[in-house]
Each structure stands twice: as C-alpha cells, then as structure tokens.
C-alpha positions as CSV (number, residue, x, y, z in Angstrom):
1,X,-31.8,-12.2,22.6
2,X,-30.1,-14.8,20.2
3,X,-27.7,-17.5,21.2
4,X,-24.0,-17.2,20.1
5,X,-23.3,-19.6,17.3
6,X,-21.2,-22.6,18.6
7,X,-17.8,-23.3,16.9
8,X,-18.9,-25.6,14.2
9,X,-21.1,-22.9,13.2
10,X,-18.7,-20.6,13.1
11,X,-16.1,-22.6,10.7
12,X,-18.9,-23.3,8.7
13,X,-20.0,-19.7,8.1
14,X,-16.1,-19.2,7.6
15,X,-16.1,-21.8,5.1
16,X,-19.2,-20.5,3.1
17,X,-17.7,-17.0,3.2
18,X,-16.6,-15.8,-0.5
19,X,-13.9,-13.8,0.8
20,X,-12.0,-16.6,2.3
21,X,-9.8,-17.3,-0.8
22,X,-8.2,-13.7,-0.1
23,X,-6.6,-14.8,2.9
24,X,-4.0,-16.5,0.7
25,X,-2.7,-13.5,-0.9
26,X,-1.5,-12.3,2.3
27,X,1.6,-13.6,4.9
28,X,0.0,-14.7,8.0
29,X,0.6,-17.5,10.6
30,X,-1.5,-19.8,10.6
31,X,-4.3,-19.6,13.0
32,X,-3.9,-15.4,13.6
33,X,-6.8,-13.5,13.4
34,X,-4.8,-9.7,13.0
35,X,-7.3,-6.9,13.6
36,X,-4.8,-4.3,13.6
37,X,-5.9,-1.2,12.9
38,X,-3.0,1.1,13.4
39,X,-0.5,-0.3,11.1
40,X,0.3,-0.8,7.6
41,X,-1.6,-4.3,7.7
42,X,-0.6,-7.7,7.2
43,X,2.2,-8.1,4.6
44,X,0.9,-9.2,0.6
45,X,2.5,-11.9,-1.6
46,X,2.0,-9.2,-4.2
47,X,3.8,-6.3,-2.0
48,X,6.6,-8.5,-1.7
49,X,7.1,-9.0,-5.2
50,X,6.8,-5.0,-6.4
51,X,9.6,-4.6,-3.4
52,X,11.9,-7.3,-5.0
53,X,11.3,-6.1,-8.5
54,X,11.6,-2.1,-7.1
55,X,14.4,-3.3,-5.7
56,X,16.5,-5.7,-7.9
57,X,15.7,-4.3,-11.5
58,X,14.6,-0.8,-11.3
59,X,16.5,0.5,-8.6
60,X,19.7,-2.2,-8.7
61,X,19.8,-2.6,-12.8
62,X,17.8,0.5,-14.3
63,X,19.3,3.4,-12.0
64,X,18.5,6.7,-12.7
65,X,16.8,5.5,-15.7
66,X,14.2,3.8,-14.1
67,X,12.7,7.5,-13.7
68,X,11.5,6.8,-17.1
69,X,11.5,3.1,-17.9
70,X,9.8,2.3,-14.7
71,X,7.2,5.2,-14.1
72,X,8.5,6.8,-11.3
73,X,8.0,10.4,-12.8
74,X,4.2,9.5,-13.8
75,X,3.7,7.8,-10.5
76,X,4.2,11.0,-8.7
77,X,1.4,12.5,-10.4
78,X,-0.7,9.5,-9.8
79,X,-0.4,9.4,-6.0
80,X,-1.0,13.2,-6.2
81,X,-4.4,12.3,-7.6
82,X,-5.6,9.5,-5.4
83,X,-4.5,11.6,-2.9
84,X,-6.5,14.6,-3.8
85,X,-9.6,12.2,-4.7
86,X,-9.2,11.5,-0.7
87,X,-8.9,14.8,0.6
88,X,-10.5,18.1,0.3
89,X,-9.3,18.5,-3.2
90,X,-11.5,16.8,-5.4
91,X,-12.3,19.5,-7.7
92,X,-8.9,21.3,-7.6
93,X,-6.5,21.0,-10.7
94,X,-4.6,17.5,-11.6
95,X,-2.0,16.4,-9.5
96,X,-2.1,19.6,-7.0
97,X,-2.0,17.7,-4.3
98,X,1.5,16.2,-5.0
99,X,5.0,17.3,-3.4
100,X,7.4,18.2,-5.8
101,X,10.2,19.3,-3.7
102,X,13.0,16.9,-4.7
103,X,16.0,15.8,-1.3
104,X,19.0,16.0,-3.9
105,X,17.8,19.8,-4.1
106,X,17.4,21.0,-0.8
107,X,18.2,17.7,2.0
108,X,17.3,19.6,4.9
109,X,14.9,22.6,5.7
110,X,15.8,22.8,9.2
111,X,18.5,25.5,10.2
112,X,21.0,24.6,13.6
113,X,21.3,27.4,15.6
C-alpha cells in the first residue's frame, strides 16, 4: 500500500499541474475546492461578459434586430446540432434536433379546466 502524499507534496504537484492557469478564468473564493456536480458549475469570467454584452447591446440596443445582427436565428440551428451530435441523432438530418416552436406564437400549451 502507498503512503498518502503529505501537504507539501501536494501543493507541489498542484503547482507543476499545467491546468492550473485555468482556474483564473473562473469566479471562485479563494481557497474552495467546488466539486459540484449537479449544477451549472462555477461561474466564467468569459460567461459573464457574453451575459453583459447579450444583455446591454443585443438585447438593450439591437432589439428585434439582433435576430440577425447577433446570430440568434443561426444559433438555433447550431445548438440543434451539438445537440444532436450528443444524443441519438448523430446521423439524422441537420438541425432536427432543434425546437422551433416560438412563445409569441402559442405561450401556453396547457388548457385550465
């Protein structure tokens, strides 16, 4: 049976480790190790910044034309296809794995009784 390594062996192999530099893309106190697997993860610099942008010029300055300008129309189909490379659907026909039912259309398919 081996010995576990002691701290200082431990910050050194931390140290050596050449994904260590990653760490700050991300927002994370210091000193947390978040193993989460269950949620959306820790929080990007990078996320952040597509938010504000999203946010600010696309959705706050561009409107309705950002469907175009920004990519929103093309990004659809995208998502549909990395979604389809993950799933069962591979082989199937571009984009069929996409939802194209739009909420201004048709904002609630449950019927009150």
């Amino acid at each position: 049976m081996t010995a576990l390594p002691d701290f200082a062996a431990i910050e050194a192999m931390d140290a050596a480790d050449g994904l260590r530099s990653l760490r700050e893309r991300f927002i994370l106190p210091t000193g947390l190790i978040y193993l989460d697997g269950n949620s959306l993860g820790v929080a990007s610099h990078a996320a952040f910044a597509e938010l504000q942008k999203a946010a600010t010029e696309e959705w706050g300055q561009d409107l309705i034309r950002s469907w175009n300008t920004a990519g929103w129309f093309d990004m659809l189909l995208s998502l549909g296809d990395r979604v389809g490379r993950l799933t069962a659907l591979p082989l199937a026909r571009r984009s069929s794995a996409t939802r194209r039912r739009s909420t201004s259309i048709r904002p609630c398919t449950r019927r009150w009784r």
